[in-house]
N, C-alpha and C positions, 0 to 999 in steps of 0.2 A: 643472416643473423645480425642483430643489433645489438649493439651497446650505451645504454642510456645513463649517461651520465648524470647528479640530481646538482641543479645550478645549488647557487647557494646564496641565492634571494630571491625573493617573492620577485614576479613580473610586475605587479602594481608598483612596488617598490622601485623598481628599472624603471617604469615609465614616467614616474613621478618625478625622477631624475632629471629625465628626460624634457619633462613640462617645463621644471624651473630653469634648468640651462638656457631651454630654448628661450625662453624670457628674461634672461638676462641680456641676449643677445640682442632683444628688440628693442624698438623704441616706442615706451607705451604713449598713448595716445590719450592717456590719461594721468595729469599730473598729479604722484602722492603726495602726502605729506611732506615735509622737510626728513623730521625727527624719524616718522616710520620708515620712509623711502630709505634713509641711512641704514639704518637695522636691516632691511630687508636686504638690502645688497651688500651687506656685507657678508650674513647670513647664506645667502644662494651662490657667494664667490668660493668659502669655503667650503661647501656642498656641492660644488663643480670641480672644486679643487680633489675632494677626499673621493667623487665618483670617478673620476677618470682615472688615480691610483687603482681603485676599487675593479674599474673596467681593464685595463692593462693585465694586473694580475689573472682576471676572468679568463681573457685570451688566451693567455699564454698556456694557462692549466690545461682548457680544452683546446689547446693544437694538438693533431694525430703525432706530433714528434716526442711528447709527453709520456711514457707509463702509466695508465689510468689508475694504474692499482698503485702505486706510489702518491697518491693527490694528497699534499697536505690539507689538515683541518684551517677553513676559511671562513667560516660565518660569523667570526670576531666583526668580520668587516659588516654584512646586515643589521647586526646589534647596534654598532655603531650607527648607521645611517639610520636607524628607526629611532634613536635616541636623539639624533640632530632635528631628524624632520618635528617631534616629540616638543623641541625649544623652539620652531620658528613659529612667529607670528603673520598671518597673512591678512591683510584687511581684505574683507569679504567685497568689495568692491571692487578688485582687483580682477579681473576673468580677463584676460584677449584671446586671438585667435588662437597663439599657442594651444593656450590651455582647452581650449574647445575642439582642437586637432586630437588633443591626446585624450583627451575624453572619449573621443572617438575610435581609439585604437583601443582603449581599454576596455572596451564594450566588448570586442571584438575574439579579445584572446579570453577565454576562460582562467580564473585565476586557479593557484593550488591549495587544493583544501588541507586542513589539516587531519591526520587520521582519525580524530571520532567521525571525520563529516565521510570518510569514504571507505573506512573497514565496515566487513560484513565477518556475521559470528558464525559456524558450522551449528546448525541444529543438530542435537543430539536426543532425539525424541524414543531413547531405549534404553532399557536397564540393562547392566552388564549380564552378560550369560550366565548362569550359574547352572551345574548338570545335576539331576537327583539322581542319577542313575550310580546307586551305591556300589554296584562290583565295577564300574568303571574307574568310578574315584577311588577304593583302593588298589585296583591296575598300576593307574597311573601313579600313584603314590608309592606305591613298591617299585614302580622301575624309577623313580624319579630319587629316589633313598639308596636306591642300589648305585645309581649313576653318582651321588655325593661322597656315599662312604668309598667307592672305589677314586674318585679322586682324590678324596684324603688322604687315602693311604697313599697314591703313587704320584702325584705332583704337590699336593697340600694342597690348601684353600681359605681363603680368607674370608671375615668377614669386611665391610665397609670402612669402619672403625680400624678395622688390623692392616685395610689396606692403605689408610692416610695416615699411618704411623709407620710406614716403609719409607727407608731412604729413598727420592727420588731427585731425577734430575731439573722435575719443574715443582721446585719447592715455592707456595706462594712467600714464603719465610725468608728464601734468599732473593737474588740481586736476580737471577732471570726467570722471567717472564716469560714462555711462551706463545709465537704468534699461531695464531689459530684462524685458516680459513674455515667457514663456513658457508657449507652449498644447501639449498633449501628448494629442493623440487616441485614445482606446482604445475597444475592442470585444473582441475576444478573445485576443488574443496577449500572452503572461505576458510584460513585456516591461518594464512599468511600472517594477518595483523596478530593474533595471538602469539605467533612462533617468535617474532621479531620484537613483542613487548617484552618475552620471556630472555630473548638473550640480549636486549638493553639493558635488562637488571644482571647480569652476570658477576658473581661476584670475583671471575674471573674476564676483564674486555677480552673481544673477539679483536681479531686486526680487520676482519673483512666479512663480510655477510656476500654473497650474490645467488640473488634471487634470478632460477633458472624457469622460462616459460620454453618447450619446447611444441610448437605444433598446439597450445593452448586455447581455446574458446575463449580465454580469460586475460587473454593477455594484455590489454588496454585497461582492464580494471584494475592486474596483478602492477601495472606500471604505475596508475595512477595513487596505489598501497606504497610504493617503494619512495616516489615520489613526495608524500605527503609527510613522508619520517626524516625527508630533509637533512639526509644524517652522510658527508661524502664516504665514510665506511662501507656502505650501504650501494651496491650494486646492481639493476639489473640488465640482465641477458638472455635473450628475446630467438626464435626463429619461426619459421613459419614449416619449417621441417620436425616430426616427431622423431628426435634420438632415441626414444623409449627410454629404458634402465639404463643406459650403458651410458648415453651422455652426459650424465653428471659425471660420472668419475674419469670420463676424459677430459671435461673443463678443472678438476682437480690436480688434472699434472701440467696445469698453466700455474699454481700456485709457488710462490715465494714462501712460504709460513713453512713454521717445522712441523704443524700438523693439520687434520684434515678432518671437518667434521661433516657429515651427510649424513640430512634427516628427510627422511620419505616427507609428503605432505598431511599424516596424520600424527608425527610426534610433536608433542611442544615439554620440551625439557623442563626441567626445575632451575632454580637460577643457580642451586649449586654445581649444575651438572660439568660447565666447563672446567670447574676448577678443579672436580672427581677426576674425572676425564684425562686432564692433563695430566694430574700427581700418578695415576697411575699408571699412564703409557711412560713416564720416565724413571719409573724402577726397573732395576736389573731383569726382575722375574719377565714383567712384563712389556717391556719396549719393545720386543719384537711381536708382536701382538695389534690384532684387530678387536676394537671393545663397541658394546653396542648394550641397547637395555632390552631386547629382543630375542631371540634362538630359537632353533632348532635342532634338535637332537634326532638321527636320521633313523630307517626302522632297523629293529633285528632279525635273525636269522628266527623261521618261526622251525615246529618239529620237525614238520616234512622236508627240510633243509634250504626253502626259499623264503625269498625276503618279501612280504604285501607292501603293497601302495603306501605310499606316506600319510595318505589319506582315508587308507580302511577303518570303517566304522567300527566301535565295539572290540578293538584290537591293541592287547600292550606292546606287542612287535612291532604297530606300527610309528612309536617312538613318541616324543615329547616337546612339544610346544610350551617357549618358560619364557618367561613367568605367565602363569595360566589359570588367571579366575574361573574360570569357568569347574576347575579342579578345587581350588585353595591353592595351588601350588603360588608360595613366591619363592623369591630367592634371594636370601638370606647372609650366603657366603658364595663366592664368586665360582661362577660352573661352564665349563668349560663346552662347548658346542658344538655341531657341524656345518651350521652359518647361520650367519645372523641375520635379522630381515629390521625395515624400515628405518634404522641408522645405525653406521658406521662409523668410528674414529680412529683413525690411524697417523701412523708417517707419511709424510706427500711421497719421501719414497718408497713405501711398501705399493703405493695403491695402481706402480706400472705392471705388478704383478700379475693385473688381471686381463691384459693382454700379452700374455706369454704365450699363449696358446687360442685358438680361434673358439669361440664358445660353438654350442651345438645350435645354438638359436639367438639370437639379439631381444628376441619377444619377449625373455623372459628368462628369470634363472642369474641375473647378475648375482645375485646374493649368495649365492652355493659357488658359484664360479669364481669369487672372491675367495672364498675361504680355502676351495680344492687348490686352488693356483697356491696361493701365500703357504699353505701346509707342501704341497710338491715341490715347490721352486726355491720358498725362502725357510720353509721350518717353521714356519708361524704357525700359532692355531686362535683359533677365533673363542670371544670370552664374554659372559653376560657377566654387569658389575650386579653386586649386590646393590639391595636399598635400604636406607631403614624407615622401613612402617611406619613411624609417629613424622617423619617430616617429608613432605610431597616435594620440598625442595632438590630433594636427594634423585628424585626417580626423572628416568629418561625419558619418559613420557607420563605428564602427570594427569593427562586423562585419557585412560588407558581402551579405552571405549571405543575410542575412534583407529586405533591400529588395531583392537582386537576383532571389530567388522568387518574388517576381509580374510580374519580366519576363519572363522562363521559363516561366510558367504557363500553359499552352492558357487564353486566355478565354473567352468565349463571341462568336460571329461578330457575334453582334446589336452586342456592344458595339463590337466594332471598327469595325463599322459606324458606328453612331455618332458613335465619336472619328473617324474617317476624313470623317464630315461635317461634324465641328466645325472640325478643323482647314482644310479645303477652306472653308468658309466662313468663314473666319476670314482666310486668302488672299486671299480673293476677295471681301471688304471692307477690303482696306487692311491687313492685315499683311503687312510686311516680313520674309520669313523669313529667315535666314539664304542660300538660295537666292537669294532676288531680291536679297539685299545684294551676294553675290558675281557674280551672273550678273545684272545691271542692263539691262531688255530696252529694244529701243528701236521706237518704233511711231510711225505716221503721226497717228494722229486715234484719240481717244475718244470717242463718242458720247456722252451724259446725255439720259435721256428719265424725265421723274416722271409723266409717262400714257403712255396708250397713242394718244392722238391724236397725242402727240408724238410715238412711237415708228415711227406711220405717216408723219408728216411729215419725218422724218430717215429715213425708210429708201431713197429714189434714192439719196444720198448715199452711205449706208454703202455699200448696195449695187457703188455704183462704185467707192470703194474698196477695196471685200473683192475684187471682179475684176479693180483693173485689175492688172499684174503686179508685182511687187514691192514693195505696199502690204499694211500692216497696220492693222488697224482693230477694235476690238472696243466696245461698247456696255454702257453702264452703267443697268440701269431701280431706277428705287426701292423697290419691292417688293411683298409682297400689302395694303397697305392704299389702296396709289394706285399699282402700275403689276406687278400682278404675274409674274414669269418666264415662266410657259407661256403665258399670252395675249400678251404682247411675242413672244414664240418663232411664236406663229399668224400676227400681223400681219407678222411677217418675212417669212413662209414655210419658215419652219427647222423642224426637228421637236423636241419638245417636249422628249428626251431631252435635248438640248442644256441644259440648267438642272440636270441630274442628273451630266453628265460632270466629269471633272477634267479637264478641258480648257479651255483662252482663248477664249473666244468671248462669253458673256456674263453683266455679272456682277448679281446680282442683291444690292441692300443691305440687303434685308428690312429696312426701314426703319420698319414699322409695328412688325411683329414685336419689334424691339429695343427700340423707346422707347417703345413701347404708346400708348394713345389719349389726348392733352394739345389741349387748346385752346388751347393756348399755343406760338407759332414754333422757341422754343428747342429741343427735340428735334428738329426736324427738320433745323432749320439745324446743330446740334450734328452728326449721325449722317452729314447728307448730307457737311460738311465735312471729319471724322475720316476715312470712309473714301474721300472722293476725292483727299484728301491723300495717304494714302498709296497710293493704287491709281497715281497720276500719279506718286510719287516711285520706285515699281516698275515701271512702264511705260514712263515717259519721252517723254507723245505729243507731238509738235510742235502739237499743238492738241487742244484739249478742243472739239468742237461742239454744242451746243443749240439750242432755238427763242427767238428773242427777248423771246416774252412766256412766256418757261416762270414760276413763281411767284416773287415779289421775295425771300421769304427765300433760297429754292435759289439763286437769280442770285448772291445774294451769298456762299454759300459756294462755290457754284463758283469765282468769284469770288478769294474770297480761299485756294481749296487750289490753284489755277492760279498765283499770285504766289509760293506756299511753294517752289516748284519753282527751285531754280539752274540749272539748266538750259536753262530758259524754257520755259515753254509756254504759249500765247495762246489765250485763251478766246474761242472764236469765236459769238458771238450771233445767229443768221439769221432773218428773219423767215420767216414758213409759206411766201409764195407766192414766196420767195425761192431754198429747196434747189435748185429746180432749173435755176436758172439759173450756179450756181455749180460746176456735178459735175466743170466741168476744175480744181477743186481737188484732187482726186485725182490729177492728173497732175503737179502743181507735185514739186519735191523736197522731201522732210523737212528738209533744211535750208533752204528761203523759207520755208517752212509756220508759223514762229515769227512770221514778220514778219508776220504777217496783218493785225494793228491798226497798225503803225506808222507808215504813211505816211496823210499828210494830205492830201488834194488840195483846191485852192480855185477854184474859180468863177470867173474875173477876167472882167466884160465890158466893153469898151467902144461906150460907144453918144454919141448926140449930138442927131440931129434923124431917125431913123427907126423912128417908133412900130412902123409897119407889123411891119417888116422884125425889131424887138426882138421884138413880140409872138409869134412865129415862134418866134423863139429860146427864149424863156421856156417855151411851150408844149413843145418839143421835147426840152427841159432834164425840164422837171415830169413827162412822160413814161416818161424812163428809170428802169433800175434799179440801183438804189444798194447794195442788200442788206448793209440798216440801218447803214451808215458813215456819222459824222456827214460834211456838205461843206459847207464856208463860201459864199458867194456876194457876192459883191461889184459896185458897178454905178460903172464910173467915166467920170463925163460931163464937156466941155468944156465952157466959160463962155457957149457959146454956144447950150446944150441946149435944146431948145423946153418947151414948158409939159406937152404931151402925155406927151411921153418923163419928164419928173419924176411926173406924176400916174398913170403907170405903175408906175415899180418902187418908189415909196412905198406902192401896193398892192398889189402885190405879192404871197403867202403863197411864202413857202420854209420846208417842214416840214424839209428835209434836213441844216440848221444853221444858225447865225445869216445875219445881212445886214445888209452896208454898201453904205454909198454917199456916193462921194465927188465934189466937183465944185471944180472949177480956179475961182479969180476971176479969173485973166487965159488966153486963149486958149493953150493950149500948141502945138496942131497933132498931128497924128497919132503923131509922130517919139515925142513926151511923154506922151501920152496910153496911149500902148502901153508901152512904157518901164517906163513910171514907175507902172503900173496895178497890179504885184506883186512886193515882193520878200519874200524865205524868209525866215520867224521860225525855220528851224533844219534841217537838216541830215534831217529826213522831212519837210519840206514843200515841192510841188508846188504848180505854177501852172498854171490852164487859164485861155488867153487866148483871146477869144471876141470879134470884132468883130458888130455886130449883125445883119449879114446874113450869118452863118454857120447855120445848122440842123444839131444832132447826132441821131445815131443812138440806136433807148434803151440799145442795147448800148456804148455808147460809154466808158461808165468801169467796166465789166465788162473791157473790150479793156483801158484805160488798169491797173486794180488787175491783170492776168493779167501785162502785160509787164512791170510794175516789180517782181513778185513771180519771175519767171522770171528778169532779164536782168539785175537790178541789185541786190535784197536776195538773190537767193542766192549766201552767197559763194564758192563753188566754179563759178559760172557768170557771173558777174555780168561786165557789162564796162566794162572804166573807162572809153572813149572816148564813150560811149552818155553824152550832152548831152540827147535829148528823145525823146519819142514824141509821133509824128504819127498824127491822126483820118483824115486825106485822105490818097488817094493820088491823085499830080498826071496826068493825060493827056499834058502839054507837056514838053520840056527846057527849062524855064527860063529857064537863064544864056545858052544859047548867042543868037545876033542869030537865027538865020533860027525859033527854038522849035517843032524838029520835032514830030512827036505822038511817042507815047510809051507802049507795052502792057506793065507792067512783067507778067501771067500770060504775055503770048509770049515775053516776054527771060528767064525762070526755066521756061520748060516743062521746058526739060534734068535741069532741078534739081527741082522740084515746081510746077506752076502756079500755086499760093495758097500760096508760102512768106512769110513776111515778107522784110524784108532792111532793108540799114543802107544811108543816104543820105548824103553831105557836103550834103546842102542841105537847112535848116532848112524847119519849114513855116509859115506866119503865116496857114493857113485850119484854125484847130483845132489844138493842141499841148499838151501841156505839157511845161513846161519844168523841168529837176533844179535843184534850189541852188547848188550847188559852183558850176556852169557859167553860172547867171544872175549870181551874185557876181560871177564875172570878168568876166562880158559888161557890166557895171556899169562896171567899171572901165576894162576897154577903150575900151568905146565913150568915157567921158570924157575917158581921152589922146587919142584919134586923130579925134572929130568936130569937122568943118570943116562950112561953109555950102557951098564949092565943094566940087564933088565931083571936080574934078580935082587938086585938093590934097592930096588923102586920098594919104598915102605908099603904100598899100599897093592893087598894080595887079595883079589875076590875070590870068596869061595869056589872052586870048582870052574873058576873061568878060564878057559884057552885065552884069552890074553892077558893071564900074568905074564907068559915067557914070551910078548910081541917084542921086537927090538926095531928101537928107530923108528918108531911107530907114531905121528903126531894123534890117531886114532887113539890109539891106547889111555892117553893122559885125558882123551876128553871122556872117553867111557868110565872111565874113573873117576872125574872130579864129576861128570852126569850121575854115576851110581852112589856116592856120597852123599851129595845133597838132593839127590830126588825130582831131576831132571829128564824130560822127555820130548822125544821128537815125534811131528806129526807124519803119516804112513800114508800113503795110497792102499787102494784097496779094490782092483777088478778083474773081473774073470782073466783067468791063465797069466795073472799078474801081470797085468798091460798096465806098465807105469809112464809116467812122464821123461824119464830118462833109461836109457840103457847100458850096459858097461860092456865093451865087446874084447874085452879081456883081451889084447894085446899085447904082446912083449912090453914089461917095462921094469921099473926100479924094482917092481915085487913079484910082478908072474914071471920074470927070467934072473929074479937072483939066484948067486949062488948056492945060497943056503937058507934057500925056502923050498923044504921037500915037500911041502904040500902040493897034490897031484889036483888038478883044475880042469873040472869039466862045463867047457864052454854053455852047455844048455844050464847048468846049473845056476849061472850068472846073466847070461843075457836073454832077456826079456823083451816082449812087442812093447810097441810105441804106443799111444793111444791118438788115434789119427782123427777119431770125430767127437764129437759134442760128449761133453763124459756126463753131464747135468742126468739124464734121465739114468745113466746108471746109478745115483746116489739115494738114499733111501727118499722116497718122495719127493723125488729129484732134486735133491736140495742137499746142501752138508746140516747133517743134524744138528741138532744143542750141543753145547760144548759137555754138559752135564750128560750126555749119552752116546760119548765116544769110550771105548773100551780102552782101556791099559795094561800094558802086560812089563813084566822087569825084562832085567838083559837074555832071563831064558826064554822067552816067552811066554811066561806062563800069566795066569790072568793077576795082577797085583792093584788093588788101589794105589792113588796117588800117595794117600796118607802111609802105605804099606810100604812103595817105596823109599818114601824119607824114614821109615823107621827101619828099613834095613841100612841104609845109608848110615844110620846114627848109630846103631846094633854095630857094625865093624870097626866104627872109631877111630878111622886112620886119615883123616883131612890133617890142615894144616893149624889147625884149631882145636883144643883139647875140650871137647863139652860132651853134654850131660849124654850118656849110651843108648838112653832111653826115648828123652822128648827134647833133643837139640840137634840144630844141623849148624853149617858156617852161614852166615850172610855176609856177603860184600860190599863194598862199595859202589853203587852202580855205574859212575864216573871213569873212577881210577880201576876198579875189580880187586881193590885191596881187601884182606880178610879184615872184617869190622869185628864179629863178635859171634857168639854162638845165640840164637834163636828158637822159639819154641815152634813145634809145628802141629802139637797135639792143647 
């Protein structure tokens, strides 16, 4: 490579120096005048005198220990010596050898023309394009109106005028200046001298022009143009190697200037362009930003759900070329792009951006590979200025004719190919095209698999979401160096073509490919981050899922490109033997699907002196499956706890989250014990209360995280009255004295055998219980508990538990029957519930004075030991709108039915209307606020 520096004097000029010196030195052989000879040696002393300064300076500028791009301006000194030689007089009689030496030399060296003698013009022997083809041009003008009004609305847009009246930080008004390199790429198109008269008149100066010949036919011509404008600003840089596209903007980050202008070798600017240029790369809106008078707007998604070639004929999906004579299209107010082509202006630092990542090809594609990097890496996006029409000063190429001939030009297929795969892969790692900006898709669940073991282990899942009906799902693998496309495509089952369509199905981040081989985490954490950030802020899935143990760095950008999202979406972490316990994830709605991580559930047991009976529990607990959700556990014992039971849950191991354990110094009794065993740190936190002779199922908080994600976080289904979900379902009615039996699959056959359904009767053999509702039940119970239970003001018609005593039960069936509260039921053959009660001695089946006679079948129930999903109607938990309700007798009551009997009895803590008021609380504190309407 060379670097040619432009002297800065004529060589005649040097040699002529050179003549008189050397004749000063002689002795001529001919005697002059007196009078002339005076003049003429004084005249050639100080002319020897002012060269040798002249020459000294020369030196030193071009020594290699110099910064060539710092060269101060020095042709003062030329002007000077063309104005001395201009006064001397030389009697024409005067010739010696000298002079016939140097005449000699100067024959020799061709001297430096000035640019009219050595610019050549680009013939342009063609009318601009223009198309009659009328359904095209309103095509293109409909998406080209669609794409302005949707920027209006969601980032604004300015005209020209609106944008040289924004605060900017290169005011030509104030005190800086911006330096501005300019690189100007040439190969064969005479083009040069034009671009370089255009930005001599700038009514903003450049700092530096260099004129780049790479692998050139022209190069000796392009040198002898650079040459001739004599200007040390003025640069060129020469090889005999072709960098193609990409070498200019690596010789851009050798620049010193705070910005960077790159013009293909068919733009020549207007002279205002610098000054555009600059004001607007230094406002707020726009400094992070690439500006160019060029674009391209990339295709859309067409019916049959894939994207055409950028270059399909007769096609509005296949996107927008702007500004575009050939249309009428200009532009008018500033429109934003998918990259830009034939020139670029930016920050010298934006422009390392574009080797963050290894392009697909060097051939070709810098211009898209510019703008995908600067939007994935820096947040930039790419921007065509407006112009205005009545003045060609304004526009970025004022003859447009010549950049618009190789949109026009048959290419060759291969490349389009090519560019057709860069941009598709450029998609489908995380760029945001203008497409996905406007048409913002919305999906169920994203897959992430960085093997292919992984990609076998997530595939029941995907599977059932890709089937079930109105679910979308598509899967993201890392690429050929750890998970490549067509082997993920085999482990699927899908055919391999799949990795080659333009189509959503799956994306592949060539993750090796981009960042090549580092022993070091950062590329990958880097590549996996960039484009899943963007791929989620284009999709918008309600969950990202992966394997639990997928690799610590990937976790963590999943991780943190899942948080990037306003939207929300919840990175769902599942352990391997996990997926397929989970597949009625697929059936939840896209709107619970968010909530996947938010609720907390905790453990509460209470135990006392039944090692047996806990050890049971423990074991049936440690059993289940949790599918990797932290769950606290807690163990809270009476003052009177045996030595057994403490030497137990002090060893305890619970891997599923921590463990407390709490114990009373003074006897509380069951009433406290229960009670007082869990209250909510906030508003997603659950309590499962667990007395020690209950046994759960291991599907039990499978059941528990499926209902609060159906019934309660999603909020288009969710129901306010829904107080708890219950593990059991009861055989007995309860309340009533004579506690008939009780088949709640015969009393729902009508409806579905195995539906769920909603109970006004709490259950205290396995629940839990919501916050809001325990808050109140806090409060409640502390107005309204008496020792006597005939005191208690609040008397339900015809219920066996008015006369319960000591009963923490009692107070909630009551403040539930008041205000019109209801717990959610299991529901399956021979009532095989989630938990079991095995009725064992305790504070209630061995007091003294509970005559009630207990027949163990009547209470304990099977476990449900396999997949319950296909018991459920349509294997699924129905609408929340088509679960049945019944009051505290069971009998069938609407929701509205039960809050009107609530309000019918009138005995809360709150004196309101009998008719159409209940209490509401506080949701916080559980304080009574006010009486509410419910009709």
């Amino acid at each position: 490579m060379g670097f040619f520096r432009n002297p800065n004097t004529r060589s005649r000029d040097y040699l002529e120096g050179m003549m008189f010196s050397d004749y000063v030195g002689a002795k001529a052989k001919v005697k002059a005048p007196k009078n002339g000879s005076s003049r003429l040696m004084t005249a050639l002393t100080c002319l020897q005198l002012l060269f040798a300064v002249y020459a000294t300076f020369l030196l030193y500028y071009m020594s290699p220990a110099v910064d060539l791009r710092t060269k101060p301006e020095f042709t003062w000194a030329t002007r000077i010596a063309r104005n001395m030689k201009q006064l001397m007089v030389i009697p024409p009689h005067v010739l010696g050898r000298y002079q016939e030496a140097a005449s000699l030399i100067k024959a020799e060296i061709p001297p430096i023309n000035t640019p009219s003698e050595v610019c050549e013009t680009e013939k342009i022997d063609f009318l601009q394009k223009k198309s009659n083809d009328v359904q095209m041009i309103k095509l293109k003008r409909e998406l080209y109106d669609e794409v302005r009004d949707f920027q209006s609305k969601a980032i604004g847009t300015e005209t020209l005028a609106e944008l040289m009246a924004m605060k900017s930080e290169w005011d030509m008004r104030g005190p800086d200046r911006p330096k501005v390199t300019v690189l100007l790429n040439h190969f064969k198109r005479k083009t040069l001298c034009s671009q370089l008269d255009s930005l001599l008149q700038q009514t903003l100066p450049f700092h530096q022009v260099w004129v780049l010949s790479f692998g050139s036919p022209n190069e000796n011509s392009l040198k002898r143009i650079v040459d001739s404008y004599n200007d040390s600003r003025i640069s060129f840089i020469s090889s005999s190697y072709d960098f193609k596209y990409y070498g200019r903007f690596q010789m851009a980050l050798q620049t010193e200037a705070n910005l960077v202008y790159i013009l293909d070798d068919d733009m020549i600017p207007g002279k205002k362009m610098l000054q555009i240029l600059s004001h607007v790369a230094g406002t707020e809106k726009y400094k992070n930003s690439v500006l160019g008078s060029i674009g391209r707007i990339l295709p859309f998604r067409q019916k049959d759900f894939t994207f055409p070639s950028y270059r399909k004929f007769r096609s509005k999906e296949a996107g927008l070329y702007l500004p575009d004579p050939a249309y009428d299209i200009t532009v008018d107010k500033i429109v934003q792009v998918d990259f830009l082509s034939s020139s670029w202006f930016l920050s010298a630092e934006l422009v390392k951006s574009l080797f963050i990542e290894t392009p697909l090809t060097f051939m070709t594609g810098e211009d898209l590979h510019l703008s995908y990097q600067l939007q994935k890496y820096m947040n930039a996006g790419s921007f065509v200025l407006p112009v205005d029409p009545t003045d060609k000063e304004t526009w970025g190429d004022s003859e447009h004719r010549l950049a618009y001939v190789s949109e026009t030009t048959v290419i060759f297929k291969d490349i389009v190919q090519v560019r057709d795969d860069q941009w598709w892969r450029a998609l489908t790692t995380g760029y945001v095209t203008q497409w996905a900006a406007m048409y913002p898709q919305k999906i169920d669940a994203l897959f992430y698999a960085h093997s292919i073991n992984e990609v076998k282990a997530l595939a029941p899942l995907l599977e059932k979401f890709r089937s079930t009906a109105g679910k979308k799902a598509y899967i993201v693998v890392s690429g050929p160096n750890f998970c490549p496309c067509e082997d993920a495509a085999a482990a699927l089952n899908w055919p391999k073509v799949v990795c080659r369509e333009r189509r959503f199905k799956i994306f592949d981040l060539q993750i090796g490919a981009i960042s090549g081989t580092s022993s070091s985490e950062v590329p990958v954490l880097q590549a996996v981050y960039s484009s899943m950030k963007g791929l989620i802020k284009m999709h918008n899935p309600s969950v990202v899922i992966t394997v639990a143990d997928i690799d610590t760095n990937v976790k963590k950008a999943l991780k943190m490109a899942t948080e990037t999202n306003s939207n929300g979406t919840a990175l769902v972490l599942l352990p391997r033997p996990s997926v397929s316990k989970v597949l009625w994830m697929a059936d939840l709605r896209s709107t619970a699907l968010p909530y996947w991580n938010r609720m907390r559930l905790s453990v509460n047991i209470i135990t006392q002196n039944r090692v047996t009976s806990l050890t049971r529990l423990l074991k049936s607990l440690s059993d289940a499956y949790y599918i990797g959700d932290e769950v606290p556990i807690s163990f809270n014992m009476d003052s009177k706890v045996d030595e057994a039971t403490i030497k137990l849950v002090d060893s305890f191991e619970w891997p599923h989250g921590p463990k407390t354990l709490r114990r009373r110094i003074i006897q509380g009794g069951l009433i406290r014990a229960v009670s007082e065993s869990w209250y909510p740190a906030s508003d997603d936190d659950y309590g499962l209360l667990l007395e020690d002779d209950i046994e759960v199922s291991p599907y039990y908080y499978l059941w528990i995280k499926y209902a609060l994600l159906a019934y309660h976080y999603d909020p288009q289904t969710s129901i306010p009255e829904l107080s708890s979900i219950s593990l059991y379902t009861p055989r007995l009615v309860e309340v009533v004295k004579e506690r008939p039996k009780w088949n709640p699959t015969e009393f729902f056959k009508r409806i579905h055998p195995n539906t769920p359904y909603l109970h006004q009767l709490p259950c205290s053999w396995g629940a839990v219980f919501f916050p809001k509702q325990w808050r109140e039940f806090y409060v409640y119970m502390n107005m309204r508990f008496t020792e006597d239970a005939k005191a208690n003001p609040v008397q339900i018609p015809k219920s066996r538990t008015n006369g319960w005593q000591a009963s923490w039960k009692k107070f909630l069936i009551d403040m539930m029957y008041l205000r019109g509260y209801v717990s959610l039921y299991p529901n399956f053959p021979n009532q095989a519930s989630f938990s079991t009660n095995h009725m064992e001695p305790g504070a209630h089946i061995s007091a003294k004075d509970n005559v009630v006679r207990h027949d163990k079948t009547d209470f304990e129930v099977p476990l449900v030991k396999e997949d319950f999903r296909p018991l459920l109607p349509n294997g699924k938990l129905p609408s929340s709108s088509k679960l049945p309700s019944l009051n505290l007798f069971n009998q069938p009551v609407s929701l509205k039915g039960l809050k009107a009997a609530g309000a019918k009895l009138g005995q809360d803590v709150l004196r309101c209307d009998n008719a159409t008021e209940i209490v509401a609380v506080h949701h916080v504190t559980g304080l009574p606020q006010k009486c509410t309407k419910f009709l």
